[in-house]
C-alpha positions, -999 to 999 in steps of 0.1 A, spaced: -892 262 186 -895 292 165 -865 317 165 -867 354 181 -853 383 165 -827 396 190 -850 429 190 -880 409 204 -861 417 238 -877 449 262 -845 467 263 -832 461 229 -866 467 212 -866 507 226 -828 514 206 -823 520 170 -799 493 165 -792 478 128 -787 443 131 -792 435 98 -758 421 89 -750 406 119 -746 372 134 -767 383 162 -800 390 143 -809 357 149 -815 344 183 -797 314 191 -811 285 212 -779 274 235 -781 275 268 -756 302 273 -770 323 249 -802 320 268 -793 333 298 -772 361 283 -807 375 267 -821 373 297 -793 394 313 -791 420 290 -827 421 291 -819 433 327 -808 471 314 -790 473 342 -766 451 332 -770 459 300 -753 493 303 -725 476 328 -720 445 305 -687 458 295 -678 464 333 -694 432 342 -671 416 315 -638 425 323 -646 417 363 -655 380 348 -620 386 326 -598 400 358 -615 369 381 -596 347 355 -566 367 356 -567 362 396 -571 325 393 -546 326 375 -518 351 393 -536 332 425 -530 300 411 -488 305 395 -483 324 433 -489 291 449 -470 266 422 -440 286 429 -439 294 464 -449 260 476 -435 231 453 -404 250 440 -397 274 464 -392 306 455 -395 335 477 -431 349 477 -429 380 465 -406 367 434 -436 342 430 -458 374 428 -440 393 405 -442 363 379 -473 355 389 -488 390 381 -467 393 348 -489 361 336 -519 373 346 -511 406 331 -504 390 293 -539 365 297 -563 397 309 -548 420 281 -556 392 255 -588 383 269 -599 421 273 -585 428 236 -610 402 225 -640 400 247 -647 431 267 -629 460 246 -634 442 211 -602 456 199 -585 444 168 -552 456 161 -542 459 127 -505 451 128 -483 435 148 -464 467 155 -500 482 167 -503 450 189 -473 457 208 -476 494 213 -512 486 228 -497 457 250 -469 480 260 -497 509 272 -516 480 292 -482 472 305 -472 502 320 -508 507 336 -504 472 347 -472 480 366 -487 507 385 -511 480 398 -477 458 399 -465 484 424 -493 491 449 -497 449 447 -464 438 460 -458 470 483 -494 461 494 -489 422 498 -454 427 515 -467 454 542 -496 425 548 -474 394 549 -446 413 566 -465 434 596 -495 417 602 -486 383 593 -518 377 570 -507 340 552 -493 352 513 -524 340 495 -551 361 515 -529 385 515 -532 385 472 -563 380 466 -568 416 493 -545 432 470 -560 419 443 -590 435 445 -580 469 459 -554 471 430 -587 459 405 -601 491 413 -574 513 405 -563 502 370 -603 495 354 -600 529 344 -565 528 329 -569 495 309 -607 510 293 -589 539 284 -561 521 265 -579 496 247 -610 519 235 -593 548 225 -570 532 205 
């Protein structure tokens, strides 16, 4: 099996892109890798991939908040929306380190720059933090939706509002 230059691909092959000290001017043969060229062959999702990433990135981040929200409410008890609010702290840290990394390729060059970018995320995040437990306590509360529908509603309606907030933080930096 002979190995394609990563500008063999239709959409790739129209840009001006200089490859030649990168890892990815070699095709690779994984399986993974396969189907990613075949997506971004797709320019559709080509010109969303960074979109597309950080949707894959916020469904972890829900598993996760989805996930802690449950561990705490049902086997130690704590009160719901105290199990949100933990819950959506956690998910908060893995998405910004996942973003930093995956979607946004951001690299921070200190520790100090780290933590003034986390803190910019943050605040963003508890703007979504806000609108999620208002949001999940109105459902719960007044139209006695069960808590964990009730988040993963919220969940996505607060998705919406803070793509926009987190792009802007972590690319302009």
């Amino acid at each position: 099996m002979t190995q394609k230059k990563i500008t063999d691909f239709k959409y790739i092959s129209n840009k001006k892109y200089s490859f030649s000290k990168s890892l990815l001017s070699i095709k690779k043969n994984s399986f993974l890798h396969n189907v990613y060229y075949r997506l971004i062959e797709i320019s559709i999702l080509y010109k969303y991939k960074n979109r597309i990433k950080y949707g894959f990135i916020s469904l972890i981040g829900e598993f996760t908040d989805i996930f802690i929200l449950f561990i705490l409410t049902h086997f130690f008890n704590f009160y719901y929306l105290f199990s949100a609010l933990i819950s959506y702290f956690c998910a908060i840290f893995i998405n910004f380190n996942l973003n930093k990394k995956f979607t946004f390729k951001y690299n921070e060059k200190n520790l100090k720059e780290y933590f003034l970018c986390f803190l910019k995320y943050f605040l963003i995040s508890i703007g979504g933090m806000i609108i999620n437990l208002s949001l999940l306590a109105f459902l719960v509360e007044f139209f006695s939706i069960n808590y964990l529908i009730s988040k993963l509603i919220v969940n996505i309606i607060v998705f919406i509002f803070i793509y926009k907030g987190h792009s802007f933080v972590l690319k302009l930096n």
